[in-house]
C-alpha positions as CSV (number, residue, x, y, z in Angstrom):
1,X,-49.4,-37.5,-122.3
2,X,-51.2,-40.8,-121.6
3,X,-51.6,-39.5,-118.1
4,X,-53.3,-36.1,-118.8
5,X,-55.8,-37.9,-121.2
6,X,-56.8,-40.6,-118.9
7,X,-57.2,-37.2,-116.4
8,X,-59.3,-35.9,-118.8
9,X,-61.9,-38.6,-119.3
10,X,-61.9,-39.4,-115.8
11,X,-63.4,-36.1,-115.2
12,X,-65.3,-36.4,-118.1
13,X,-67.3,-39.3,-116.4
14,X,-67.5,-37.8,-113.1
15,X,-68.9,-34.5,-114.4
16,X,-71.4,-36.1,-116.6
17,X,-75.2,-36.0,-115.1
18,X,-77.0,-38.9,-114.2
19,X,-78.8,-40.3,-116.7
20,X,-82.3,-38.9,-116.1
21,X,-84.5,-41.6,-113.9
22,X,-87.7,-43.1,-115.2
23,X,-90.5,-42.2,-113.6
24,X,-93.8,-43.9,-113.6
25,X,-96.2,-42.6,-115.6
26,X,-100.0,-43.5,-115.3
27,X,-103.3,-43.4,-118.0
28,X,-106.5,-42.8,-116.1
29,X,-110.5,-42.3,-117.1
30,X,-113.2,-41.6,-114.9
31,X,-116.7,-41.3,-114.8
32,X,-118.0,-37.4,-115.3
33,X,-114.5,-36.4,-116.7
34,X,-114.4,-35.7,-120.4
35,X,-110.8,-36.7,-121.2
36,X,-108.0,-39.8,-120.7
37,X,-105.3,-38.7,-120.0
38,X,-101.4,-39.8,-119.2
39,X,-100.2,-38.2,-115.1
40,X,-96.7,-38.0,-114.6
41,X,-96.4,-39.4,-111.6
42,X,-93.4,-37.8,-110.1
43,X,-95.2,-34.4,-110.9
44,X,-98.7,-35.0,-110.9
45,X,-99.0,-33.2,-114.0
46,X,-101.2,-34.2,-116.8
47,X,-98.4,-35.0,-119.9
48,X,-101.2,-36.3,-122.3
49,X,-104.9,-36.5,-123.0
50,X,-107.8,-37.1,-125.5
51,X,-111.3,-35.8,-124.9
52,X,-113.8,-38.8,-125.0
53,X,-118.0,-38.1,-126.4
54,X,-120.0,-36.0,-124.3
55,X,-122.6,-38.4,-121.8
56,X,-119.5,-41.1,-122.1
57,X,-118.6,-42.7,-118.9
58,X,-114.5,-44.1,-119.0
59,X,-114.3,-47.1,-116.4
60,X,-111.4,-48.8,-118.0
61,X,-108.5,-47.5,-119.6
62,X,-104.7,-49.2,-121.0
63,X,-102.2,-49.7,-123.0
64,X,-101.7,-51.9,-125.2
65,X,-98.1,-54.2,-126.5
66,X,-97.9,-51.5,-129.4
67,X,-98.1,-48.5,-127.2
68,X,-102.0,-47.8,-128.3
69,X,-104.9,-46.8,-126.0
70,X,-107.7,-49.2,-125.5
71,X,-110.6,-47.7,-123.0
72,X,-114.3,-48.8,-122.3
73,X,-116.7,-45.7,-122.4
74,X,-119.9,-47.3,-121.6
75,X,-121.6,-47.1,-125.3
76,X,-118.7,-49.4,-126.3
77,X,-115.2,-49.0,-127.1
78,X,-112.2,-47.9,-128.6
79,X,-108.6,-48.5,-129.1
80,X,-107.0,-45.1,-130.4
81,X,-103.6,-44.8,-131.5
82,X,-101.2,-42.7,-128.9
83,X,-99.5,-40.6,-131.4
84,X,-102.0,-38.8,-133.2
85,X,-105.3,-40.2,-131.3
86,X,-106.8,-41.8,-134.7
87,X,-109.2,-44.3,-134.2
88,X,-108.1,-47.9,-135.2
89,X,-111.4,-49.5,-134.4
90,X,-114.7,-48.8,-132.2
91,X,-117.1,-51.5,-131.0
92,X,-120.8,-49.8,-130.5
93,X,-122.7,-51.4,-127.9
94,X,-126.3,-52.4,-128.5
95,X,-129.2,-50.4,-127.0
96,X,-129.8,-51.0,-123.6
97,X,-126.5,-52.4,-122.8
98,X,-122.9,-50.6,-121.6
99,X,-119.4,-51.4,-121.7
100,X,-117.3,-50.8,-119.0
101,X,-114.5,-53.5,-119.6
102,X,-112.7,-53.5,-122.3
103,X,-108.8,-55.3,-122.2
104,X,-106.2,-56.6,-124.3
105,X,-105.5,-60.3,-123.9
106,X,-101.7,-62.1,-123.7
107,X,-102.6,-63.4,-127.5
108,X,-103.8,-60.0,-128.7
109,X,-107.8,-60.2,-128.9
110,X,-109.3,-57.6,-126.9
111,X,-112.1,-58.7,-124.2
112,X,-115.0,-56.7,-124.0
113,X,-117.6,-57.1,-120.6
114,X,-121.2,-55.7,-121.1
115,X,-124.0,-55.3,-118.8
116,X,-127.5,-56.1,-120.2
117,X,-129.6,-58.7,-120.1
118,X,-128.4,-60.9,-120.7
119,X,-124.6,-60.2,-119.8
120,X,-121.6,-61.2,-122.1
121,X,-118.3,-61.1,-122.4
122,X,-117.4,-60.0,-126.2
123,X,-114.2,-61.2,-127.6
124,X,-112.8,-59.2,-130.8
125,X,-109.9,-60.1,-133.1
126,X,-106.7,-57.9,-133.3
127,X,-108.6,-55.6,-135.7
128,X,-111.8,-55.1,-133.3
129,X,-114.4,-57.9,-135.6
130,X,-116.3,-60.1,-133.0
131,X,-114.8,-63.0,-133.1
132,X,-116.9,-64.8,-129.5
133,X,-119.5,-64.4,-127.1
134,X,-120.7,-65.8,-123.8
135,X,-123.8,-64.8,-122.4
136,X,-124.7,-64.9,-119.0
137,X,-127.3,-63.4,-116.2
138,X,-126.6,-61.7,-113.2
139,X,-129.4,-61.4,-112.0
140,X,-129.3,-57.9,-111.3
141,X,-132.3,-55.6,-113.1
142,X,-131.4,-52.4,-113.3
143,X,-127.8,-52.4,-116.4
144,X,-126.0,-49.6,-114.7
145,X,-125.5,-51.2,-111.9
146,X,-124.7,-54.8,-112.7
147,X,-120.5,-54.8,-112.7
148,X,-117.7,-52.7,-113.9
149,X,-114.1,-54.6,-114.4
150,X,-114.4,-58.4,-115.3
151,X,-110.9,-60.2,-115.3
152,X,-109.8,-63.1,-116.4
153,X,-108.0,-65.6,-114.4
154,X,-105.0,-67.8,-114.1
155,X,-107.1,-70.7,-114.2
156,X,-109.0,-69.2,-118.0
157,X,-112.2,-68.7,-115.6
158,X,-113.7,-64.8,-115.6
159,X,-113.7,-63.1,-112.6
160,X,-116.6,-61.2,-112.2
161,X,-117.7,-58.2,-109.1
162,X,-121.0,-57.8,-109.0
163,X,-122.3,-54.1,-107.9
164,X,-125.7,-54.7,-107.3
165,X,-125.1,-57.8,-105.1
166,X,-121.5,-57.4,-103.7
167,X,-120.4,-60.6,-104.9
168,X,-118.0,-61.8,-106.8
169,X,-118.7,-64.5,-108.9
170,X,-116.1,-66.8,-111.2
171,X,-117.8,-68.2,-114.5
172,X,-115.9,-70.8,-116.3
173,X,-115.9,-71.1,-120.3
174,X,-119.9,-71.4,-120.2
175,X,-120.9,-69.5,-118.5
176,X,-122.2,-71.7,-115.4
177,X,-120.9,-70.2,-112.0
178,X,-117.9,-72.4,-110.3
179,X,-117.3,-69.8,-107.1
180,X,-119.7,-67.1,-105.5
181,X,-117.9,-64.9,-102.5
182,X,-119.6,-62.6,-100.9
183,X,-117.7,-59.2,-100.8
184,X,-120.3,-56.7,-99.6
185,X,-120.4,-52.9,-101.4
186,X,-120.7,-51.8,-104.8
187,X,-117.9,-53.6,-106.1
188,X,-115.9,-51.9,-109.3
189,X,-112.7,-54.1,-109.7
190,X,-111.3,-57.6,-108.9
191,X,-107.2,-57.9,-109.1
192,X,-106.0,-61.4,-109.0
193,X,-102.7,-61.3,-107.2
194,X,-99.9,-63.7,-107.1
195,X,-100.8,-66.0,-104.6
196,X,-104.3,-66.6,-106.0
197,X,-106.5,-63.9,-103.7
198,X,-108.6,-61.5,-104.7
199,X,-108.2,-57.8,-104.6
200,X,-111.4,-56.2,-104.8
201,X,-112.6,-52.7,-104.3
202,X,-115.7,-51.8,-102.9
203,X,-117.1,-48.5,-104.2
204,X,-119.4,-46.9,-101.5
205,X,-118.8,-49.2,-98.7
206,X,-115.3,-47.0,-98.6
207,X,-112.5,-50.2,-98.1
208,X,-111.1,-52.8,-100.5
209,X,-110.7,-56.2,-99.1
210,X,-108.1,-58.7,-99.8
211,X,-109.8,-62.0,-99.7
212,X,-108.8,-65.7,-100.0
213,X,-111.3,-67.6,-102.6
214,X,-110.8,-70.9,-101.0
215,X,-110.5,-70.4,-97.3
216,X,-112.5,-66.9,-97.7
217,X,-109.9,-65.2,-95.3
218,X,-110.0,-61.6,-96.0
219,X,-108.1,-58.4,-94.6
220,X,-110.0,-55.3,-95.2
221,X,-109.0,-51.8,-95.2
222,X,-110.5,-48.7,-94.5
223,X,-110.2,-45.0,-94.1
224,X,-109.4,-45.6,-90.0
225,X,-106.5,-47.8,-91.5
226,X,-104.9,-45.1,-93.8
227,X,-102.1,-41.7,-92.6
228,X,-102.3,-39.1,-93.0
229,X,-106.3,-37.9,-92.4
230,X,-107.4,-39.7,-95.8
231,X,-110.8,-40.9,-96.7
232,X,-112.2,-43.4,-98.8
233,X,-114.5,-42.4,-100.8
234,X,-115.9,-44.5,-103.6
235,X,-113.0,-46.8,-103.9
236,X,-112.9,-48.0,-107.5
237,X,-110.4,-49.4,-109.6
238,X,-107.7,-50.6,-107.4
239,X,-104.3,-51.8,-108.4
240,X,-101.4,-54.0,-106.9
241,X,-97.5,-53.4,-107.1
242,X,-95.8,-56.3,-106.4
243,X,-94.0,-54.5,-103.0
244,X,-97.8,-55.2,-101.6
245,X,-98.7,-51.5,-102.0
246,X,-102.2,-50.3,-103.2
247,X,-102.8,-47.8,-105.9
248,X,-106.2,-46.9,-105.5
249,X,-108.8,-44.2,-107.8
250,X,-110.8,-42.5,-105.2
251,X,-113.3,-41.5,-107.0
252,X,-115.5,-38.5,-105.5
253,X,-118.4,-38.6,-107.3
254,X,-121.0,-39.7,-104.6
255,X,-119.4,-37.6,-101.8
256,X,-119.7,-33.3,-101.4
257,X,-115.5,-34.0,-99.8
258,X,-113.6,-32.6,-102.8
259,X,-110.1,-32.3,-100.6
260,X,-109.5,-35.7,-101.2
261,X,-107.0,-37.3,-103.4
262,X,-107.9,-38.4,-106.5
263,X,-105.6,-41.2,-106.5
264,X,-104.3,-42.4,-103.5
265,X,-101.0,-45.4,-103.2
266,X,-100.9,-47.3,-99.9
267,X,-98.6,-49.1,-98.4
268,X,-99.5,-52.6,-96.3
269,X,-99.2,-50.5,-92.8
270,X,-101.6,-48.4,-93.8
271,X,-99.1,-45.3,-94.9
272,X,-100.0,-43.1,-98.0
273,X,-97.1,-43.1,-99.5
274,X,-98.0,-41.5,-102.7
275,X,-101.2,-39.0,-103.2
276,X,-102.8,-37.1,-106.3
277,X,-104.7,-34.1,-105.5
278,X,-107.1,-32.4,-108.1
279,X,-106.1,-28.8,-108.4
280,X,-106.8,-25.9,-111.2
281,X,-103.4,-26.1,-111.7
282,X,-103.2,-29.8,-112.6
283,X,-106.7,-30.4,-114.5
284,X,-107.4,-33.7,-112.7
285,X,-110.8,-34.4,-113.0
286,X,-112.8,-37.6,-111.5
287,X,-110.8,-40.8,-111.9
288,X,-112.3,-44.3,-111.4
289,X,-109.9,-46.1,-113.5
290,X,-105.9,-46.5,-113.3
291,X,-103.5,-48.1,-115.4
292,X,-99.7,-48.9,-114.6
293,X,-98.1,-47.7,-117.9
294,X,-95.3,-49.9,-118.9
295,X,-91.9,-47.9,-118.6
């Protein structure tokens, strides 16, 4: 009897399916596409999406530790809740300036980056008030195209590409600039990676470059680098996996190529290892920014 039940859930066990494995899922925005949106990534389907204002430009997107949405959408910012899509706050921009960074901090303010003149870096409480401000110029006319993604780093200094210039600047808690690297391009996004370089992307100039602060050693890549026939287009937000692989939104908007991916993962030789193609059946639109959801 004890023999035929231990049978029984031995088969049991073995019969059972695998429990179901997680894939990655990632929220993306993009400039001239009405909607963020949730892309499963082991379909490429679109599993989620809320339709942003019309004329409003996404450049940063996340999640946040409760599971909300925070994005940037150039008149300011909002953080909306995933569930229904209800707004918990909204941060208006003043005239003349735009928000393209917007990102929730390790102690749960939100950091907001705005191009005008001057620049400044907005800090808001956990219930969107302003709470700080630093002010700062970059010495860059025209606002649109001052920066896109600030960061902050390790050291509490803010990272900052500049588009205009191709620079990449680091400010400290004043404001006053403590590092100016010259990048080259219309940069969109600094990544600060483990070992203290810099991953930046580099719009139209079609690479993103890996470069050392302090020694200024860099390792760029291009589209002569990559599998597979794939191009570069206007490389914007790029982001690191810890493997050394590249996750980069290629967004299209400058170029007449529409076969290329819209997303693109890379590995360090070079190989596409991962690719997002924009089809009817899909509905991917223009993405410029990416975000890792947490699994």
């Amino acid at each position: 009897m004890r023999k035929t039940i231990f049978s029984l859930l031995l088969a049991a066990i073995v019969c059972a399916p695998a429990a179901a494995k997680k894939t990655e899922r990632l929220l993306v925005g993009g400039c001239a596409w009405n909607k963020v949106a949730v892309i499963d990534k082991a379909t490429g389907r679109i599993e989620w999406s809320h339709e942003i204002g019309p004329g409003e430009e996404c450049n940063d997107v996340q999640t946040t530790k409760k599971g909300n949405v925070l994005y940037a959408c150039n008149t300011g910012a909002r953080l909306i809740s995933y569930k229904d899509q209800s707004v918990i706050w909204e941060y208006r921009a003043p005239e003349g300036c735009e928000v393209h960074t917007a990102t929730e901090m390790p102690d749960g303010t939100f950091m907001l980056a705005m191009c005008g003149h001057p620049a400044r870096i907005v800090t808001l409480d956990k219930n969107g008030n302003q709470v700080g401000e630093l002010a700062f110029e970059t010495g860059i006319g025209g606002v649109h195209g001052q920066f896109r993604q600030i960061v902050k780093g390790k050291n509490g200094n803010y990272i900052v590409p500049l588009m205009g210039t191709g620079e990449v600047i680091e400010l400290d808690a004043k404001g006053e600039v403590r590092r100016r690297v010259k990048v080259g391009g219309s940069l969109f996004s600094v990544k600060e990676l483990q070992d203290g370089k810099w991953l930046v992307s580099c719009g139209d100039s079609h690479r993103y470059v890996v470069v050392d602060p302090v020694t200024l050693e860099r390792r760029t890549v291009t589209s002569r680098d990559l599998s597979d026939g794939v191009k570069l287009l206007f490389v914007a937000e790029a982001q690191p996996y810890g493997n050394g692989n590249v996750l980069i939104a290629n967004w299209p908007g400058h170029s007449r190529d529409r076969s290329q991916p819209r997303l693109v993962e890379v590995d360090p030789q070079g190989r596409v290892v991962w690719r997002l193609d924009a089809t009817p059946e899909n509905g991917v639109g223009s993405i410029s920014s990416v975000y890792r959801m947490k699994k």
